[in-house]
N, C-alpha and C positions, 0 to 999 in steps of 0.2 A: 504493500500500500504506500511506502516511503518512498515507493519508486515511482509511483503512479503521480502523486501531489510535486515530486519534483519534475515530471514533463511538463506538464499540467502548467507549473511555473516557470521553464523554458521558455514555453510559446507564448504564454500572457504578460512574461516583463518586456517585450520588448511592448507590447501594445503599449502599458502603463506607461514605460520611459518618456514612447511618442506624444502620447495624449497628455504629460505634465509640460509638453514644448509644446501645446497648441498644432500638432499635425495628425492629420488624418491616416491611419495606417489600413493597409487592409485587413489584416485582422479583426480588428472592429467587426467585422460583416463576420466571421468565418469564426471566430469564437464562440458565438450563440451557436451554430450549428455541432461546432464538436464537442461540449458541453454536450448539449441536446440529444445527442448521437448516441453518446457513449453512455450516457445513462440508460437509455432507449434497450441498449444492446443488451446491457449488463442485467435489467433488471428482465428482457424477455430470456435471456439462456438462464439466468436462477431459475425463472418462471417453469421454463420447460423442465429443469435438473429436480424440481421439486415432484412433475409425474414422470421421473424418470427415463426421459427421454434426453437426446444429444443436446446440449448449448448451444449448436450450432442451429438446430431447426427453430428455436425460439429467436434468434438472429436472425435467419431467413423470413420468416415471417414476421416481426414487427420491423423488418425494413420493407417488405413488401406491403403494409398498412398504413406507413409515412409514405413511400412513395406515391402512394392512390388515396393521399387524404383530399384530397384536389378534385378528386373525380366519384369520391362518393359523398363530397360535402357539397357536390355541385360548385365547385370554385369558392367556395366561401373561404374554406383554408387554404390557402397556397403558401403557406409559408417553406415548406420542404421542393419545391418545383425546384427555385435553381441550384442544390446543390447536386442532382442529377449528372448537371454537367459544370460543376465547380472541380477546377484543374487542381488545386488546392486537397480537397476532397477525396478526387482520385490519386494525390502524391501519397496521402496519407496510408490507403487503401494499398497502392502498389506496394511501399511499404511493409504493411502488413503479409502481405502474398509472399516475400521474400523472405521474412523473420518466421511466418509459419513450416515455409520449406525445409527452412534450416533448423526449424527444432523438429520437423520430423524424423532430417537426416540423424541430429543427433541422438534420438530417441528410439532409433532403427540402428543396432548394430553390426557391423560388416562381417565380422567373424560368425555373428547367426545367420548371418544372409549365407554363407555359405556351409552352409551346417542344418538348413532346412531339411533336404531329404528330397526325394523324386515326387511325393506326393504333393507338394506345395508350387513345384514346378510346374509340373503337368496340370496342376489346378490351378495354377497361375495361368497359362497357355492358354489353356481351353476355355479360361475368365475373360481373357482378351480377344480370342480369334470370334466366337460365337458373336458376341456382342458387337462386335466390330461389322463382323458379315451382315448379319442380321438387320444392324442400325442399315447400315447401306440401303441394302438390297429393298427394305419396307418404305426406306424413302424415298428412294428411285422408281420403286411400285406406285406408290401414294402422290407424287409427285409433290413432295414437300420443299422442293429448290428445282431452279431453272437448268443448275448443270452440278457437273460430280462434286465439286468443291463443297458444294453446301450438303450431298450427301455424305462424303469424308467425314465433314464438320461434324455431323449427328451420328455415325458410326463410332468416331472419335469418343464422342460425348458420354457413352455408354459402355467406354471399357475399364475405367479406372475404378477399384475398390476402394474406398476410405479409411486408410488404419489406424486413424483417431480418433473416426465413429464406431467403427468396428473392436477394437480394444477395450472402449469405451464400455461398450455394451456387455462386454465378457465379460471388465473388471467387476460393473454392477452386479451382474449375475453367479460373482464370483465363482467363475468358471472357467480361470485361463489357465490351469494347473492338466486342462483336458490336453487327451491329443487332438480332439478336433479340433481345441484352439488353437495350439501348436501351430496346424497345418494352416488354418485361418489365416493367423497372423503373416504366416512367414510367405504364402501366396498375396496376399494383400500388397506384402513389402514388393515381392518381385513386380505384380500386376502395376504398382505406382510406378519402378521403373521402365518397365516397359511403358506405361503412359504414358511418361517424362517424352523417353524418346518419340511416341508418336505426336507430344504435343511439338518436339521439334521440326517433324514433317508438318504438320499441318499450317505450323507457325508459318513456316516459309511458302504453303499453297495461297495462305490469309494473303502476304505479301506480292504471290505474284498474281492474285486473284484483283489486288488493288492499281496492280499495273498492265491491267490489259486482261483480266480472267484469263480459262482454259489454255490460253493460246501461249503461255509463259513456262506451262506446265507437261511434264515430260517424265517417262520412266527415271531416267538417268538423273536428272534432277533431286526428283524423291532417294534415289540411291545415293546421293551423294549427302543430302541432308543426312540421311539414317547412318552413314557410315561417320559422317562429324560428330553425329551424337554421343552413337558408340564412343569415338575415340578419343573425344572429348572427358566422358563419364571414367572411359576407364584410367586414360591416362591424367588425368585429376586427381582418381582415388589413388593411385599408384604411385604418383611422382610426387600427390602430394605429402603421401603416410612416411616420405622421407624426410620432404621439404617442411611440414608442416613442426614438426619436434624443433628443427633450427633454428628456423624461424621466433621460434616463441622462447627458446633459450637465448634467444639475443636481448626478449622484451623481460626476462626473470629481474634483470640485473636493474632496470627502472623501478624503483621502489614507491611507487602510484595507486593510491586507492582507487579499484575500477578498472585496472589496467586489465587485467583477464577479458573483462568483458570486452571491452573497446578492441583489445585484440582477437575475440573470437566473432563480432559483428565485422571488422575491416576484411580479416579472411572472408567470411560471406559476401560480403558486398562486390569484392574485387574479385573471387568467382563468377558470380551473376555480372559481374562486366566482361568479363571476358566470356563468358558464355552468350552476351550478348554483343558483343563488336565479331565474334564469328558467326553470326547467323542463327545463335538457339533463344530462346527463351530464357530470361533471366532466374526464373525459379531452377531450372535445370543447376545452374551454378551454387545458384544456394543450395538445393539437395546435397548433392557432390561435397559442399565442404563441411555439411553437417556430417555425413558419413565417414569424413576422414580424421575430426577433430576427435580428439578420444580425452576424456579428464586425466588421464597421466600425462598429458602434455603440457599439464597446467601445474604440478608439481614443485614448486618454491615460489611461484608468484606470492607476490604480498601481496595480504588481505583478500588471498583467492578464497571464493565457496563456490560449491556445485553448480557447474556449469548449463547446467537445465535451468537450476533453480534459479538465477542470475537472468536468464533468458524467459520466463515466463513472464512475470511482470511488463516486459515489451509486447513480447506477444495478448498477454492482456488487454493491451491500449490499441495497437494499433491493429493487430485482426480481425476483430468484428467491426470495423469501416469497411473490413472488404466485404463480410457477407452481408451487411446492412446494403452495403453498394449494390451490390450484385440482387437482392431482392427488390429493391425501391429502382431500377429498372426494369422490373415486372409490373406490365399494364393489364391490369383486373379488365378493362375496356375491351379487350381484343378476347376474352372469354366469353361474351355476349354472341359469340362467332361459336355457331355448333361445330366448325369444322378446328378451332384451335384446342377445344376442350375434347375432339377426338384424338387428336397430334398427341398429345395432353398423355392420354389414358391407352392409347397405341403404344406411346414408349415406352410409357411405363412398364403396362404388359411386360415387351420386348427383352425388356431390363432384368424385369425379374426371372422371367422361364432363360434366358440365356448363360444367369449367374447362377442358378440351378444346378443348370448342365454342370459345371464347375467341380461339381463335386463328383461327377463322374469319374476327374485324372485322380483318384486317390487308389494310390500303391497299399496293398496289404490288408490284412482281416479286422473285423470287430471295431473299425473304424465308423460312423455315423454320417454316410456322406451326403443325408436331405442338412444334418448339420450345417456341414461343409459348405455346400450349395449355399444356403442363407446367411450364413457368416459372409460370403461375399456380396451378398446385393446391395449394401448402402454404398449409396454413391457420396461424392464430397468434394473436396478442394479443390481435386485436379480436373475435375469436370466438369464443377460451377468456373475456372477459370477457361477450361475449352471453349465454355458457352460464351465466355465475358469477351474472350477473345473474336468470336467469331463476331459477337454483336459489333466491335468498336470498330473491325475491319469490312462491315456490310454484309460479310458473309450471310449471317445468318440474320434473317428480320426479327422483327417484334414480335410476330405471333411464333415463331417456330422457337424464340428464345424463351419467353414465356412460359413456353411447352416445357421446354427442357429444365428448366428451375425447377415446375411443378415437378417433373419425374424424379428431381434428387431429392426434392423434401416427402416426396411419398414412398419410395424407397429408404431413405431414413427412416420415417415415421413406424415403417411396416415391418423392421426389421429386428428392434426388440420384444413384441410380443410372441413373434416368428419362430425366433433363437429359444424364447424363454421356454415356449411348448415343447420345442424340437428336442430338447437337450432332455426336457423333463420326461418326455416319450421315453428316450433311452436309460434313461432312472430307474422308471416301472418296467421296462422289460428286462434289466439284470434279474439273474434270478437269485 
């Protein structure tokens, strides 16, 4: 909380400084909003933690309630309209998107990553390839976009598992001591990176899609994105698990309260740049240095503590701006259209019988794999950011974006009572 009251007071001394000189800062304007925001956020994810459900979907929906306060007061409230498209707004938000990646990475450990097993792989695989197809193919049928890019986009949208919602859910049900969860988790991990990499293709179709659509776009193309990804991801983790230790025995010797932290945000940030001057998506970078930072690299810093726990109070702040964001560009207006609340409840479907399948790649006996299956349905970060992506590049319009918000928060929503049955099945039937 000490951390939260000193951002807080960051961004509002400079307003104060200005306003005791008689000038107008902009701040003024943007204060009342993030104030207003972040109360907003804080008190709908208690809201939701309180019937046990993810923080994130009480976020999603009281930003999708501020965004359409405009349209169901009849214009009477407009006071959240322009932060829609407040640049300010969105720094904050990207922000957030970048500090969440990286405390995923850090909360994802590499030596489990490779310690998972054939079952978590192959249920990772078959989490991805289904969902992937499947999105395509029913929007190319449906004709939910003019050309393939916009199918991409919504095949995209439907492959990543959430392992913040999904952990989440276990922890509640204290049930991660399972091997279903085991297998859960450790596909979930692979399934984000492989999204990672496909949001790097799709990133770069968004871009050639803005400079002249289909016609920029090419096999070889996408082969070269996927191969940057890759080699990016790995020669990151690799060169960094050398570089990184060095590095931070240079920073021991600075004897700076805070200094841990400020050097394990600089590593992130300068990941996600360089991730970004090569062509990928800036979370991709931050992933990568979460996964490479390990708390024994932090080992005589002064005034070092737990490296998570140092990073959540950001994450605190500045995360739910992006899923407030990402909801409050959902227009309740474009639902009045039978044909978006079909898109809507199509994906959905799609979502869930395809992450089902999922549990099919599980190696070996007396495993529970309708478990399995449902452990992967919630959707989350990397695919409210697919969506986010595709809206800001044209890609995808309003109704099909819409569309896809609804399918992660009802995927969320569906996925704890789902779990809590599925598991409990398997209880009653030990004998």
């Amino acid at each position: 909380m000490k951390n939260i009251f000193s951002i807080l007071f960051l961004i509002g001394a400079p307003l104060f400084a200005c306003a005791s000189g008689g000038l107008i800062d902009p701040l003024e304007h943007q204060l009342p909003f993030i104030i207003t925001l972040l109360l907003v956020a804080k008190l709908g994810g208690a809201l939701f933690a309180k019937i046990h459900q993810p923080a994130v979907l009480g976020e999603l929906i009281c930003g999708v309630l501020l965004g359409n306060l405009a349209y169901l007061s009849g214009d009477f409230i407009s006071f959240f309209e322009p932060v829609k498209d407040e640049e300010f707004i969105r720094t904050i938000s990207e922000m957030g998107v970048i500090i969440l990646l990286f405390q995923v990475g850090l909360e994802t450990k590499l030596s489990s990553m490779l310690k998972v097993g054939l079952s978590s792989f192959f249920v990772a695989c078959i989490g991805v390839f289904f969902p992937f197809v499947f999105g395509y193919l029913i929007s190319s049928w449906l004709g939910y976009g003019a050309n393939s890019t916009v199918h991409i986009f919504i095949g995209a949208t439907l492959t990543a598992t959430s392992v913040g919602i999904t952990a989440r859910v276990l922890q509640d049900l204290k049930k991660l001591d399972l091997d279903e969860s085991r297998i859960v988790l450790g596909a979930a991990v692979i399934d984000d990176v492989i999204g990672l990499i496909i949001l790097a293709v799709v990133s770069a179709l968004a871009s050639s899609f803005l400079n002249g659509g289909e016609a920029h776009i090419s096999f070889f193309s996408v082969l070269v994105i996927t191969a940057k990804a890759v080699g990016f991801l790995v020669s990151a983790i690799f060169l960094g698990h050398y570089l990184a230790p060095w590095i931070l025995n240079l920073s021991k010797y600075l004897r700076v309260e805070g200094m841990s932290l400020v050097m394990a945000l600089g590593f992130a940030f300068t990941l996600a740049y360089i991730s970004h001057m090569i062509g990928l998506h800036f979370i991709v970078g931050a992933f990568a240095a979460g996964l490479i930072l390990e708390e024994a690299h932090f080992v005589g810093f002064h005034y070092h503590e737990n490296l998570e726990r140092i990073i959540t109070p950001l994450s605190d702040f500045f995360v739910p701006f992006f899923f407030l964001l990402i909801g409050m560009k959902v227009s309740l207006s474009v639902f009045t259209h039978l044909s978006v609340v079909t898109i809507a409840l199509v994906l959905s479907a799609v979502a869930v019988v395809t992450k089902l399948a999922a549990g099919l790649g599980v190696v070996g006996k007396n495993i529970d794999r309708l478990s399995v299956g449902i452990g992967m349905i919630p959707r989350g970060e990397v695919g409210l950011i697919f969506a986010s992506i595709g809206l800001g590049t044209g890609v995808l319009k309003q109704d099909v974006y819409s569309a896809i918000v609804v399918m992660v928060m009802l995927t969320t929503f569906v996925t704890p009572p789902l779990l809590k049955w599925s598991l409990s099945r398997k209880e009653v039937s030990k004998p």
